[in-house]
MDAnalysis code that builds the backbone (N, CA, C; Angstrom):
import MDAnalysis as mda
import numpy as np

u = mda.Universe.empty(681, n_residues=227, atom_resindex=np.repeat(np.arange(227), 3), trajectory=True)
u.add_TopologyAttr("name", ["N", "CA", "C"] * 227)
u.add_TopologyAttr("resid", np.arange(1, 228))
u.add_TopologyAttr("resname", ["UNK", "UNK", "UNK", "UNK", "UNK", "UNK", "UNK", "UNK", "UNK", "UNK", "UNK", "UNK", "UNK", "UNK", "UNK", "UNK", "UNK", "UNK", "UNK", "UNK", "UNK", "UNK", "UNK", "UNK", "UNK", "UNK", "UNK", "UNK", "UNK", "UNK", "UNK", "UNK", "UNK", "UNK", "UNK", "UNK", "UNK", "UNK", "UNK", "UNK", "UNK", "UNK", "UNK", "UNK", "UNK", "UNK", "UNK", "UNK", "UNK", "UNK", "UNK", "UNK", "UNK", "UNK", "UNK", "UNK", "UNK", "UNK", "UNK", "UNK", "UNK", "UNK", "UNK", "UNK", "UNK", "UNK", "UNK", "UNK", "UNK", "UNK", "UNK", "UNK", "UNK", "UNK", "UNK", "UNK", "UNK", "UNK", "UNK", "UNK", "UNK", "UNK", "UNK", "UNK", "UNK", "UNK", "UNK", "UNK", "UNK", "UNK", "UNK", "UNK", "UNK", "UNK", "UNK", "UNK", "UNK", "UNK", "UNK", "UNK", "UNK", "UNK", "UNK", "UNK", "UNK", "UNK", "UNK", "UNK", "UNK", "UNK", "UNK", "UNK", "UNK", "UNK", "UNK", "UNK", "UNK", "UNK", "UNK", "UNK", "UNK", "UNK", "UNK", "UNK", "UNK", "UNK", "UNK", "UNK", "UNK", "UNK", "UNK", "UNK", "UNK", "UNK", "UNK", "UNK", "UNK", "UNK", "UNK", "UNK", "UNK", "UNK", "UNK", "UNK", "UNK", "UNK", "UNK", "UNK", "UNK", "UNK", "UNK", "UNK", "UNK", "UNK", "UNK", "UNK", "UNK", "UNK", "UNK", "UNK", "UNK", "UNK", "UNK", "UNK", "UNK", "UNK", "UNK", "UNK", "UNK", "UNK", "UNK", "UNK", "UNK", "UNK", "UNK", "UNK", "UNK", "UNK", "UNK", "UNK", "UNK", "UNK", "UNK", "UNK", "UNK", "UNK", "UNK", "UNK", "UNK", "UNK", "UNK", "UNK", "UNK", "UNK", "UNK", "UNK", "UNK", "UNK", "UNK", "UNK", "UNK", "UNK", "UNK", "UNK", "UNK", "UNK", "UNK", "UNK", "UNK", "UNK", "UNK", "UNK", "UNK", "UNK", "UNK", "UNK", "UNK", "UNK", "UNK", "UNK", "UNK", "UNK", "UNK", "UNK", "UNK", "UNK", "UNK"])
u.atoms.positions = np.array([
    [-78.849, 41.238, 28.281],
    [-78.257, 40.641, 29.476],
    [-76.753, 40.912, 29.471],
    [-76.242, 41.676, 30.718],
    [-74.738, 41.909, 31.037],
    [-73.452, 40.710, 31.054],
    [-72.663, 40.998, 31.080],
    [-71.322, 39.657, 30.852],
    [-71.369, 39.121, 32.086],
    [-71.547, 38.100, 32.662],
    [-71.759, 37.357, 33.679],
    [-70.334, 37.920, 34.627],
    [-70.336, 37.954, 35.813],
    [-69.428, 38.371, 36.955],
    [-68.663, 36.969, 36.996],
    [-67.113, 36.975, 36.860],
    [-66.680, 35.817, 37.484],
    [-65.964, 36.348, 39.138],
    [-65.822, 35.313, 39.972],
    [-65.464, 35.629, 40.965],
    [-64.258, 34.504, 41.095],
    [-62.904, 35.159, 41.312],
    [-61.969, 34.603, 41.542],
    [-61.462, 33.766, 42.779],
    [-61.387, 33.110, 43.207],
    [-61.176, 32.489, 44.857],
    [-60.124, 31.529, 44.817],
    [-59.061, 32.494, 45.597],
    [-57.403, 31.744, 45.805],
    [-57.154, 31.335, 47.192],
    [-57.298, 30.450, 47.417],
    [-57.116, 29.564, 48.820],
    [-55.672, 29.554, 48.942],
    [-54.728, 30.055, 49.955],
    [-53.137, 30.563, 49.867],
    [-52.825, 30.464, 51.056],
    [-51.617, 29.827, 51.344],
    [-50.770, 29.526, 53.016],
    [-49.353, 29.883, 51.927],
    [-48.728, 30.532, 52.450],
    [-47.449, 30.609, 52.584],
    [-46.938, 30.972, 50.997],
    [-47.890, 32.143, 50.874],
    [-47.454, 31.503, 48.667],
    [-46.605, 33.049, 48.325],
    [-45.947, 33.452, 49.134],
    [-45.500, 34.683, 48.758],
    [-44.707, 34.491, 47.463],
    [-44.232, 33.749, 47.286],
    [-43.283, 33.636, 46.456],
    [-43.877, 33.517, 44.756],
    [-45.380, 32.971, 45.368],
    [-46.413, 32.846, 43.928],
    [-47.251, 33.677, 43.718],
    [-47.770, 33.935, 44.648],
    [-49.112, 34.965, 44.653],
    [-49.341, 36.128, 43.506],
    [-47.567, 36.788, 43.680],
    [-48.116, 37.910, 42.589],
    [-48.245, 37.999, 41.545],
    [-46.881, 36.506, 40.682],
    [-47.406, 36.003, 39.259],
    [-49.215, 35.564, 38.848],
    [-49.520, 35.099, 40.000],
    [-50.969, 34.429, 40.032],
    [-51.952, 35.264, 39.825],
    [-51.392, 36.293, 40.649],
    [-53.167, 37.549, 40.616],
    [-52.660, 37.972, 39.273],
    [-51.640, 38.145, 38.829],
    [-50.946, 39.026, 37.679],
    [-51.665, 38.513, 36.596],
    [-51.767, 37.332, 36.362],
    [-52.356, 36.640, 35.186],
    [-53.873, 36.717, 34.949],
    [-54.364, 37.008, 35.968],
    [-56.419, 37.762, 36.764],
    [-56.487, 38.693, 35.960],
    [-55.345, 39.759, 35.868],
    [-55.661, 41.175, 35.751],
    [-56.067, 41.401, 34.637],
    [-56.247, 40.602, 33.217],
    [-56.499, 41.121, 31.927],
    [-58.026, 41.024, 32.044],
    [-58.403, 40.381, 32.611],
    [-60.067, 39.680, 32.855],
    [-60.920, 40.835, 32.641],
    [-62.041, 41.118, 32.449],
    [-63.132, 41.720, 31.968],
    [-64.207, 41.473, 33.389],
    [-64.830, 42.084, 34.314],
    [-65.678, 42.255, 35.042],
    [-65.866, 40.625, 36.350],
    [-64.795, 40.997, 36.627],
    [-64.120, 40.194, 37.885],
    [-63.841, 40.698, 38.920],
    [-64.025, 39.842, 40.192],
    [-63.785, 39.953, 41.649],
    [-62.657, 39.032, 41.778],
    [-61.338, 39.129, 42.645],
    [-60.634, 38.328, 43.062],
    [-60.348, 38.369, 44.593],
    [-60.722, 37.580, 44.881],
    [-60.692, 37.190, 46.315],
    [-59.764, 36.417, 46.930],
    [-58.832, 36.450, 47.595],
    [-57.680, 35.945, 48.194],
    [-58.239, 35.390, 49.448],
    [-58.251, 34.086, 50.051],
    [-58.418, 33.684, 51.345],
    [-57.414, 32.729, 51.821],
    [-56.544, 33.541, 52.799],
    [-55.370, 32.938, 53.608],
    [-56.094, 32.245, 54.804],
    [-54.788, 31.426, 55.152],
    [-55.289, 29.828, 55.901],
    [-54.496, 30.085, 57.261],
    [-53.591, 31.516, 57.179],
    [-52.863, 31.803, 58.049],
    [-50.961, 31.615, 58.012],
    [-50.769, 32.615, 57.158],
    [-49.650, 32.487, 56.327],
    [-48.657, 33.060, 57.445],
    [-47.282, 32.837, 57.206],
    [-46.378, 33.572, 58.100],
    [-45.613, 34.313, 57.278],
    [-45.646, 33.951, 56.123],
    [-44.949, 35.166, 55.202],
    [-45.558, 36.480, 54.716],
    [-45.100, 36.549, 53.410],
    [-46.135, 38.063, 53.071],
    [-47.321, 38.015, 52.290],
    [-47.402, 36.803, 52.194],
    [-48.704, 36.769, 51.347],
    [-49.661, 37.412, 51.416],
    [-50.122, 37.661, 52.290],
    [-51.268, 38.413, 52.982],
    [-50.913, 39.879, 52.541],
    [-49.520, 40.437, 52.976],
    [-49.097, 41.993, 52.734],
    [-49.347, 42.266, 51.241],
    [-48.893, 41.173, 50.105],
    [-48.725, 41.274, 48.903],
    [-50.340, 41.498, 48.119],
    [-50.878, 40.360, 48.700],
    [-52.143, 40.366, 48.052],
    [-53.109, 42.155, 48.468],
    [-53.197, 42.573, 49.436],
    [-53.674, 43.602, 49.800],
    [-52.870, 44.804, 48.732],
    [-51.743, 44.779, 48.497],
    [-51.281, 45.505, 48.140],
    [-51.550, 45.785, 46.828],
    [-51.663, 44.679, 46.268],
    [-52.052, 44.462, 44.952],
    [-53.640, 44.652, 44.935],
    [-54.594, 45.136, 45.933],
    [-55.882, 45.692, 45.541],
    [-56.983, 44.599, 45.640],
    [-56.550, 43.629, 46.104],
    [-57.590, 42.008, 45.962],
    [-58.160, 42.273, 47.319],
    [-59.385, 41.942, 47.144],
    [-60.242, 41.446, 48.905],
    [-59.423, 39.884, 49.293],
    [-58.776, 40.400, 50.622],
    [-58.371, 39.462, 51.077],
    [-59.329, 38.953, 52.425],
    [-59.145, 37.599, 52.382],
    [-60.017, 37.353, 53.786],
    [-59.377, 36.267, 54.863],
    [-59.678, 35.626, 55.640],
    [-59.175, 34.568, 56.396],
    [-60.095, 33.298, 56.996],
    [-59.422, 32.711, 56.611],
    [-59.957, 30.974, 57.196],
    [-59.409, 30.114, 58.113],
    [-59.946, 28.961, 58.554],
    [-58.640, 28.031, 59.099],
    [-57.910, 27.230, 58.077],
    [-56.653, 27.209, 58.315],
    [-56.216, 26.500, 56.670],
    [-56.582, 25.159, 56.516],
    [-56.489, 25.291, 55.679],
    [-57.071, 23.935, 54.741],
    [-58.220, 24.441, 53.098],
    [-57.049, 23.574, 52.453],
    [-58.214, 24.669, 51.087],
    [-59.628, 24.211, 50.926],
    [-60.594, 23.482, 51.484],
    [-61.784, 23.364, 51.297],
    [-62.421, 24.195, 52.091],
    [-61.885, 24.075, 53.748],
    [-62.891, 25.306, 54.295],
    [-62.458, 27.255, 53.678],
    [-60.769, 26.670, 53.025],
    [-61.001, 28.257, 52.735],
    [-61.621, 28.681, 51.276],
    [-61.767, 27.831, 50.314],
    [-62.522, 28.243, 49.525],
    [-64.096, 28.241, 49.248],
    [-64.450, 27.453, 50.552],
    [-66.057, 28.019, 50.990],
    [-66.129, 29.226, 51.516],
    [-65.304, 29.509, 52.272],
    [-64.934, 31.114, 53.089],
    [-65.191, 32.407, 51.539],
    [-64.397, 31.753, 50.750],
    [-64.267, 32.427, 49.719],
    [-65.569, 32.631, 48.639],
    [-66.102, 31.724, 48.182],
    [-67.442, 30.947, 47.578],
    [-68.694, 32.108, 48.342],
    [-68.798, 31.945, 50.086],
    [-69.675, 32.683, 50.594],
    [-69.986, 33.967, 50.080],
    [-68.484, 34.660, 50.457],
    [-68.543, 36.057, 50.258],
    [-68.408, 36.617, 48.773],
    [-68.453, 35.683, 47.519],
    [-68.161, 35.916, 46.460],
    [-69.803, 36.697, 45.415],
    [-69.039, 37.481, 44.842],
    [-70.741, 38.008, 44.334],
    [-70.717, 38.090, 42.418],
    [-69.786, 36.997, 42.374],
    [-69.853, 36.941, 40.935],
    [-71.441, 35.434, 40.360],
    [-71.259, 35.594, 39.302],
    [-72.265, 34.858, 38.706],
    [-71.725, 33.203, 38.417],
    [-70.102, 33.158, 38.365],
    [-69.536, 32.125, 38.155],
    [-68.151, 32.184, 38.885],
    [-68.354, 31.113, 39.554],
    [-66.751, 31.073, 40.359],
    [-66.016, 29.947, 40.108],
    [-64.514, 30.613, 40.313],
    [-63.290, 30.251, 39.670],
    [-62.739, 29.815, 41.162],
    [-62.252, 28.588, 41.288],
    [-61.600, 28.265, 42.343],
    [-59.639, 28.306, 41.635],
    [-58.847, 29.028, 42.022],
    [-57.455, 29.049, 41.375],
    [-56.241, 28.466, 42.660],
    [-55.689, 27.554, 42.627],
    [-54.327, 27.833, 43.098],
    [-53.704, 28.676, 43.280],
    [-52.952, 28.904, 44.277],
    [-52.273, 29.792, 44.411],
    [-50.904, 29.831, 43.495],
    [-50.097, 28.849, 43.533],
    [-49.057, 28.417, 42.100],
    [-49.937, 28.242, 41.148],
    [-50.547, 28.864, 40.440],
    [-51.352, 28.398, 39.009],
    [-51.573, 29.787, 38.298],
    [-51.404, 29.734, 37.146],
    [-51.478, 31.441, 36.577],
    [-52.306, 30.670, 35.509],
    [-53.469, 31.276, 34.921],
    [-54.084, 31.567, 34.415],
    [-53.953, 32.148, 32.912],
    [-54.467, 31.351, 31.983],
    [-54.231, 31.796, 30.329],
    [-54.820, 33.163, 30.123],
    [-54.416, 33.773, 28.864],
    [-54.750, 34.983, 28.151],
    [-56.314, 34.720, 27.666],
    [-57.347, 35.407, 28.195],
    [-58.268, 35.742, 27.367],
    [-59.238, 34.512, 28.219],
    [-58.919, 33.832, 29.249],
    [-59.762, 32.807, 30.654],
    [-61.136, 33.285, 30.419],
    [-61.225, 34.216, 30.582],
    [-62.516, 35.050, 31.244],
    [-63.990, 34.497, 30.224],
    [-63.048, 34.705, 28.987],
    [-63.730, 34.995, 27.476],
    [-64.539, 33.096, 27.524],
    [-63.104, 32.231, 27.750],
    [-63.243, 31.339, 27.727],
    [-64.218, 30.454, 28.252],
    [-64.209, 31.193, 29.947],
    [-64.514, 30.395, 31.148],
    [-66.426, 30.598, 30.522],
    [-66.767, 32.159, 30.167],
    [-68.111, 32.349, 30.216],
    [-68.371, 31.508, 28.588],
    [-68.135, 31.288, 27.839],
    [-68.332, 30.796, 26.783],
    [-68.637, 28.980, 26.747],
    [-67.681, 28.829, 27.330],
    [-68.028, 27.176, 27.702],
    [-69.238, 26.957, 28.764],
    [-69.828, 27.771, 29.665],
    [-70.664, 27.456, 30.665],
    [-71.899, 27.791, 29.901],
    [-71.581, 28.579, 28.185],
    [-73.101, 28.830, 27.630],
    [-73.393, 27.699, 26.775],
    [-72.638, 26.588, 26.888],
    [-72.875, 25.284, 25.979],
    [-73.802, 24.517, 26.933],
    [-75.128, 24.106, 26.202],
    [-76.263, 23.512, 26.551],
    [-75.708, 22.150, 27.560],
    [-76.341, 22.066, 28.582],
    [-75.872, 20.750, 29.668],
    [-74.267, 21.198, 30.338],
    [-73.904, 21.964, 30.174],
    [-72.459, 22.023, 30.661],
    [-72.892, 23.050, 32.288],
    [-72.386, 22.396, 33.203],
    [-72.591, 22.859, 34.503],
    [-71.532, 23.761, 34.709],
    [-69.942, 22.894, 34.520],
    [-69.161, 23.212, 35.328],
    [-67.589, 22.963, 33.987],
    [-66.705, 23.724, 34.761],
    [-65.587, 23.162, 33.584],
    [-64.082, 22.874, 34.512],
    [-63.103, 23.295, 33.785],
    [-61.677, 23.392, 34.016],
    [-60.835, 23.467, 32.638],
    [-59.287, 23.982, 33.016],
    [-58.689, 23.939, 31.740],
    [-57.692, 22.721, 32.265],
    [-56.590, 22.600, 30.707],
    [-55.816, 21.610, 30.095],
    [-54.645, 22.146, 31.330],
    [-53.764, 20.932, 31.744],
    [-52.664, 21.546, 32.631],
    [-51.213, 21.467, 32.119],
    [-50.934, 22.404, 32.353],
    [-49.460, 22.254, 31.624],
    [-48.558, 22.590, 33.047],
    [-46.919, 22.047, 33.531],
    [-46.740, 21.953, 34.423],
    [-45.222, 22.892, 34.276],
    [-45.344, 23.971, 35.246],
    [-43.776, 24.822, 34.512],
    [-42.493, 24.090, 35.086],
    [-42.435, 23.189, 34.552],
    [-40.832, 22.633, 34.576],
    [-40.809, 22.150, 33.935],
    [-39.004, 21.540, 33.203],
    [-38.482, 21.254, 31.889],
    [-38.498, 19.497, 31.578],
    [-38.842, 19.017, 32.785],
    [-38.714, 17.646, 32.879],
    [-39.630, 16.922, 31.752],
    [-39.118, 16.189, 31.114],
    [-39.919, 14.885, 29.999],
    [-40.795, 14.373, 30.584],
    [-40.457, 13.716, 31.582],
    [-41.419, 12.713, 32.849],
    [-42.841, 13.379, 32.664],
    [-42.486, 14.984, 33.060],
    [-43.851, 15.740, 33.367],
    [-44.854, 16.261, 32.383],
    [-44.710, 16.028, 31.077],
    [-45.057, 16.022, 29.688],
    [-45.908, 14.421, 29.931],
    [-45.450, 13.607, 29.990],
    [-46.339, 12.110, 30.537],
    [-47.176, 12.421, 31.590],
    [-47.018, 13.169, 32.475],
    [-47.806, 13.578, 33.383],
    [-48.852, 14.622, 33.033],
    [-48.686, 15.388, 32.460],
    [-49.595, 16.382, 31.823],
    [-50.619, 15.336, 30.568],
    [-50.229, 14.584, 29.796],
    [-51.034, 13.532, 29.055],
    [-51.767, 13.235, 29.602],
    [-51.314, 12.574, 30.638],
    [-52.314, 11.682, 31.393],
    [-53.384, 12.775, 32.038],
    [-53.093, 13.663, 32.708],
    [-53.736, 14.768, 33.556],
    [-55.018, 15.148, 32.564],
    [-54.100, 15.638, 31.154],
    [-54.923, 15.744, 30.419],
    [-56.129, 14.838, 29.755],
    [-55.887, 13.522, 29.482],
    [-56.432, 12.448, 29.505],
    [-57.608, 12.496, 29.932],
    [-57.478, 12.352, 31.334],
    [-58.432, 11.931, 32.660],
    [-59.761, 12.919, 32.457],
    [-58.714, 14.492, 32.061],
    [-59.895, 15.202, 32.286],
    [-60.530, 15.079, 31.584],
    [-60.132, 14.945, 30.331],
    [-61.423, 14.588, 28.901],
    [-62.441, 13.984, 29.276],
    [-61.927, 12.431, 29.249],
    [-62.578, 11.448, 29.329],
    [-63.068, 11.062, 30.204],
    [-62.859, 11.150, 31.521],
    [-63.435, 10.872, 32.424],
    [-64.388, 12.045, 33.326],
    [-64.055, 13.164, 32.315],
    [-65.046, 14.693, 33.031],
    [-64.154, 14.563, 34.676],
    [-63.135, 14.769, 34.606],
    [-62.366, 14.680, 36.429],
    [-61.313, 15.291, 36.201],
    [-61.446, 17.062, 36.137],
    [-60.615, 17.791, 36.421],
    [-60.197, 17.480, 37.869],
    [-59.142, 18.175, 38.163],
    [-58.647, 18.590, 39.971],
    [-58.670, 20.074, 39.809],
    [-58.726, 20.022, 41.084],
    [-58.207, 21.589, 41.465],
    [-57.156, 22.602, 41.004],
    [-55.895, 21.791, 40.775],
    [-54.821, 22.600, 40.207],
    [-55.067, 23.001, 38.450],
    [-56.679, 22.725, 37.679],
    [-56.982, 22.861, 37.120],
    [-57.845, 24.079, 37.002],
    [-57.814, 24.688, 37.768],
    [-58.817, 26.558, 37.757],
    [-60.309, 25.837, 37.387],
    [-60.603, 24.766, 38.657],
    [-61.809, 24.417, 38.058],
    [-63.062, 25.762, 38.094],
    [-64.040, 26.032, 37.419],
    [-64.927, 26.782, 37.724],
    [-66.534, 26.375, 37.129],
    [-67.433, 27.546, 37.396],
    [-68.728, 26.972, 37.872],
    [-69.506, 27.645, 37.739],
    [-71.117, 27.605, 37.576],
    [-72.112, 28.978, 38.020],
    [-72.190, 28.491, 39.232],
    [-72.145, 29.610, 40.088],
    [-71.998, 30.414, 41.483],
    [-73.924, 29.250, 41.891],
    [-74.971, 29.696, 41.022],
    [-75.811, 28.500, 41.813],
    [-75.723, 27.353, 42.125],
    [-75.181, 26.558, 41.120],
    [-74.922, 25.280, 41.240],
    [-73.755, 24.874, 41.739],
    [-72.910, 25.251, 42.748],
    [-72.236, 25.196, 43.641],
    [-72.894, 25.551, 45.063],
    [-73.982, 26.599, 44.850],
    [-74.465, 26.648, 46.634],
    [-75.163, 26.053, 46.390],
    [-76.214, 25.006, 45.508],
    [-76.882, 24.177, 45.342],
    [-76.345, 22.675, 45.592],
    [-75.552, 22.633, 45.298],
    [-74.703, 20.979, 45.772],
    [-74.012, 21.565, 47.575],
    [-74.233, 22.629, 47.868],
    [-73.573, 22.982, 49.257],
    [-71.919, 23.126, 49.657],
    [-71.477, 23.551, 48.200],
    [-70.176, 23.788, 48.675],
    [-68.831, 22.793, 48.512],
    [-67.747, 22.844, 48.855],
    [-66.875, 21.815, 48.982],
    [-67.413, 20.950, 50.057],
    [-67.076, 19.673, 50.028],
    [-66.882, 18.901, 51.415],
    [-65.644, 19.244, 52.058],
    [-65.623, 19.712, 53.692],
    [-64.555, 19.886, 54.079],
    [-64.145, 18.848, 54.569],
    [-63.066, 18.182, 53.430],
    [-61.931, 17.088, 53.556],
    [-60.783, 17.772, 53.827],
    [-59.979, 16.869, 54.556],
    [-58.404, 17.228, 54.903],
    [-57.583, 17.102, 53.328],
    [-58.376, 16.276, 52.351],
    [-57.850, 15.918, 50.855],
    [-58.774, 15.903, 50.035],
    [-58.876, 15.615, 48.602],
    [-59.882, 14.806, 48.107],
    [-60.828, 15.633, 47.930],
    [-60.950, 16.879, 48.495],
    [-62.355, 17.956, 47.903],
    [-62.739, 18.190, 46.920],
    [-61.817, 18.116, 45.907],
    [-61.692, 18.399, 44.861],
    [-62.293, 17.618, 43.707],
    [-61.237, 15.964, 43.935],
    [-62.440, 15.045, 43.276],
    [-63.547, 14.761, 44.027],
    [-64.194, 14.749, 44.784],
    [-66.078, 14.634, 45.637],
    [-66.792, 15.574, 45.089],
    [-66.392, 16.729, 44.815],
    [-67.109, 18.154, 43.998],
    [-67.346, 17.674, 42.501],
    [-66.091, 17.053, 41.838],
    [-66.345, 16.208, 40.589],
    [-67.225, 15.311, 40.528],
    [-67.173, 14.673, 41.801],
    [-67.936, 13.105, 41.368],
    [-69.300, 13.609, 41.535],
    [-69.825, 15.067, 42.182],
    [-71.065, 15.103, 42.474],
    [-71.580, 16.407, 41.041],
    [-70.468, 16.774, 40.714],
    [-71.179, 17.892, 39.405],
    [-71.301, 16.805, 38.285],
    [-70.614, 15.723, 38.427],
    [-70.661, 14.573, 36.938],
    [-72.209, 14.109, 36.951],
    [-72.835, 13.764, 38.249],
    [-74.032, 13.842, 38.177],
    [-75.240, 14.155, 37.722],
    [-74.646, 15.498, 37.617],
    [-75.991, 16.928, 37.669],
    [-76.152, 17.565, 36.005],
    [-74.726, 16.815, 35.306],
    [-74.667, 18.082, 34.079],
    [-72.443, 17.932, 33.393],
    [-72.474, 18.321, 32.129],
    [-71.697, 18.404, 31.518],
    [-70.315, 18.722, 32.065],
    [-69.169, 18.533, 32.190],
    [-67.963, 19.065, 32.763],
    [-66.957, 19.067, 31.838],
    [-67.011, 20.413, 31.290],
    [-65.737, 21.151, 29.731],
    [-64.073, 20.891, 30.456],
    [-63.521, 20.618, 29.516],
    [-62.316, 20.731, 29.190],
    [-61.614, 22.041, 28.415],
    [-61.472, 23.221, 28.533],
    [-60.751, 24.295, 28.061],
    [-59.165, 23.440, 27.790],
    [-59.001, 23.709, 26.074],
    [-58.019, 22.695, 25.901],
    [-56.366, 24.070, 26.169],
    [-56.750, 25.474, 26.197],
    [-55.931, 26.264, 26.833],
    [-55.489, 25.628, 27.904],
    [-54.397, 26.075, 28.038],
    [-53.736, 25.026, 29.611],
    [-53.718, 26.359, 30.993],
    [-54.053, 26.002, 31.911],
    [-53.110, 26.755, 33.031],
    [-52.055, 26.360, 33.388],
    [-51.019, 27.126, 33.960],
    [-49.868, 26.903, 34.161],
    [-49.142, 26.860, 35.737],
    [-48.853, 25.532, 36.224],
    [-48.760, 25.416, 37.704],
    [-47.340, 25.028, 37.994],
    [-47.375, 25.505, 38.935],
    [-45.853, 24.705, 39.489],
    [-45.552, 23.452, 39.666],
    [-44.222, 22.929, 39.525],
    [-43.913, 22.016, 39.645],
    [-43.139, 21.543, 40.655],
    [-43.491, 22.629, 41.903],
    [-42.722, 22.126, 43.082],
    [-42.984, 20.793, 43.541],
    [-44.699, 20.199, 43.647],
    [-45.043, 19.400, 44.193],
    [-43.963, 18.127, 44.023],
    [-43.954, 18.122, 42.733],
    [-43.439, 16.773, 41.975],
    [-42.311, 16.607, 41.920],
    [-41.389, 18.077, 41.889],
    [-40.018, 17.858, 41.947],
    [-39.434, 17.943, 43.290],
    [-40.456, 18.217, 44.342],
    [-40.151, 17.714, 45.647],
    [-39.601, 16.524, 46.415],
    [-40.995, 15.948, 45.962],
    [-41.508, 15.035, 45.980],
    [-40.963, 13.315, 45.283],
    [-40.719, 13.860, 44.242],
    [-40.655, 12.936, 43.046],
    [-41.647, 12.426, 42.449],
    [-41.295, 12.428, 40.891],
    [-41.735, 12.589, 39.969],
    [-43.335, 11.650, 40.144],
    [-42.593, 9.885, 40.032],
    [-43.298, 8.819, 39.693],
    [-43.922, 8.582, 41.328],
    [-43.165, 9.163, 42.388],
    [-43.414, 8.937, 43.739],
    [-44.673, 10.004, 43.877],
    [-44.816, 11.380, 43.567],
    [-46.131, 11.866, 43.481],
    [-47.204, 11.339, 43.070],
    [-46.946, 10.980, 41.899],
    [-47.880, 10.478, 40.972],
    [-48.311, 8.864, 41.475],
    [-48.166, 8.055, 42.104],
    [-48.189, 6.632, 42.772],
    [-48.965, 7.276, 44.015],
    [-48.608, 8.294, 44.458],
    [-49.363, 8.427, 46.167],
    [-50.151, 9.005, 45.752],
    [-50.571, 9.658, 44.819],
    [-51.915, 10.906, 44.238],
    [-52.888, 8.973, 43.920],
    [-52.564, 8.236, 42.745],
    [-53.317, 7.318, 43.063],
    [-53.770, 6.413, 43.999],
    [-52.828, 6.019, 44.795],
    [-53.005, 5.402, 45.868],
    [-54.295, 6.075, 46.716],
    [-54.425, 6.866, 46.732],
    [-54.876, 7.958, 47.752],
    [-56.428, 7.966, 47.333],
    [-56.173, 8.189, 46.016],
    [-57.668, 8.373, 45.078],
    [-58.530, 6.744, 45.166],
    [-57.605, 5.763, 45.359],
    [-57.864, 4.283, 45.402],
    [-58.521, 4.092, 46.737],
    [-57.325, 4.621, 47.983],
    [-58.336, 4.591, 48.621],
    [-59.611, 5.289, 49.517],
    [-59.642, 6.553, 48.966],
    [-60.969, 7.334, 49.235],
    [-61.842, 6.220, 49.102],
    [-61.878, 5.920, 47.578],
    [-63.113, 5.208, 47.003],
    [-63.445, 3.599, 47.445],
    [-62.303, 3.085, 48.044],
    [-62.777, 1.569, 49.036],
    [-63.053, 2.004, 50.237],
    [-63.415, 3.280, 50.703],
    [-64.277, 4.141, 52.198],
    [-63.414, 3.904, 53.271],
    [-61.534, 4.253, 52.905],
    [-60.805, 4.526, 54.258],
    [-61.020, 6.192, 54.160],
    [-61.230, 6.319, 55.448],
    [-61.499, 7.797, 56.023],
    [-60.421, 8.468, 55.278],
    [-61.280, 9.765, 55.105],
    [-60.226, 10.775, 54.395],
    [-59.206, 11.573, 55.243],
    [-59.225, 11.722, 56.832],
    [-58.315, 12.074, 57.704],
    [-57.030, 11.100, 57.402],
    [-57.161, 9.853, 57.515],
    [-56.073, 8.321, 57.529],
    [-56.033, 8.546, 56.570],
    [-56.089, 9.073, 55.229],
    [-55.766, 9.065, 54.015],
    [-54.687, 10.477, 53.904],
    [-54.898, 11.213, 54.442],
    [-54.316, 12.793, 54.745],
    [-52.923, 12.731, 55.816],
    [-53.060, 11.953, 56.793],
    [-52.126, 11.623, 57.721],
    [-50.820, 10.843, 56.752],
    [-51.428, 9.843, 56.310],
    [-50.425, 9.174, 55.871],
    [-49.944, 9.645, 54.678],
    [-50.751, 10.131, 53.334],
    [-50.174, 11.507, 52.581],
    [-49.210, 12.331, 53.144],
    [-49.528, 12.899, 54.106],
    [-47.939, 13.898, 54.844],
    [-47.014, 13.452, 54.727],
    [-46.946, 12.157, 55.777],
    [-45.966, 11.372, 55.954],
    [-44.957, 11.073, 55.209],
    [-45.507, 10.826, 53.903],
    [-44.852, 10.246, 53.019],
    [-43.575, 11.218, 52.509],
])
């Protein structure tokens, strides 16, 4: 039996500035597809990714319907959902197929490490890290990935305005095992240093608090912006 196909799928608005570190970190991989699906970028993202040799495709933005866009047309055996700010460890590939051959394990993600110098975000990566252990609840900015059946078997992301990410968790925790790759990927830290630090991290819970007491995930997304 051949090395299982992973299929790469980068859901991307406006990431020129990331994109090419991102695919860059793909390229050592061993018998991979990477698939780029823009949400409708105004920069070059789109120019860059083509250029660089990736099937690019298009969605309406929002990363759940674009990484079903992506998921559809994907013809690997296991798919990799990646950020667009998120680069990817040395030797993923090796990793990703090795953990999905451990008995009961459905689905995985790796350890997150966050590229900025801040202390704060070292507490934040603990905890990140934490959660995922123990509670099997990677996120997205975690390169979660999967066998390619048992993703069109649960039907995909839910297309939420937020929150896709953990609903895909809460429904693979169900079905089967969810690995921790203690390798980290490596993401930006715009969000947080935007944002702020403890102020990200308070509205990421808030938010998660209230998905789960059943306020609509649109009113949960609206007022996320806002903030």
């Amino acid at each position: 039996m051949g090395t299982k196909r992973i299929s790469i799928i980068i859901p991307a608005l406006n990431e020129a500035g990331n994109i090419t570190r991102t695919l860059a970190s793909t390229q050592p991989g061993a018998n991979l597809e990477v698939i780029v699906v823009d949400g409708g970028s105004q920069d070059s993202t789109v120019e860059i990714a083509q250029s660089l040799g990736v099937k690019v495709l298009f969605a309406p933005a929002g990363r759940a319907a674009q990484m079903n866009v992506g998921a559809k047309a994907a013809t690997g055996d296991i798919l990799l959902f990646l950020h667009a700010d998120t680069r990817l460890p040395a030797e993923f590939d090796k990793l990703v197929r090795t953990a999905l051959e451990q008995s009961g394990t459905i689905a995985g993600a790796f350890a997150l490490q966050i590229n900025a110098s801040l202390w704060s975000l070292r507490l934040i990566e603990w905890g990140v890290n934490w959660r995922s252990r123990q509670l099997q609840m990677p996120y997205g900015d975690q390169a979660i990935f999967l066998k390619a059946e048992v993703f069109h078997n649960i039907g995909s992301f839910p297309e939420l305005p937020l929150m896709e990410d953990f609903e895909l968790m809460r429904c693979l925790k169900r079905k089967g095992r969810i690995v921790i790759i203690p390798l980290p990927v490596l993401t930006s830290g715009r969000r947080w240093l935007q944002r702020g630090i403890w102020k990200t991290t308070l509205t990421n819970q808030i938010a998660i608090i209230a998905y789960l007491i059943g306020i609509p995930p649109e009113q949960i997304a609206h007022w996320y912006r806002r903030l």
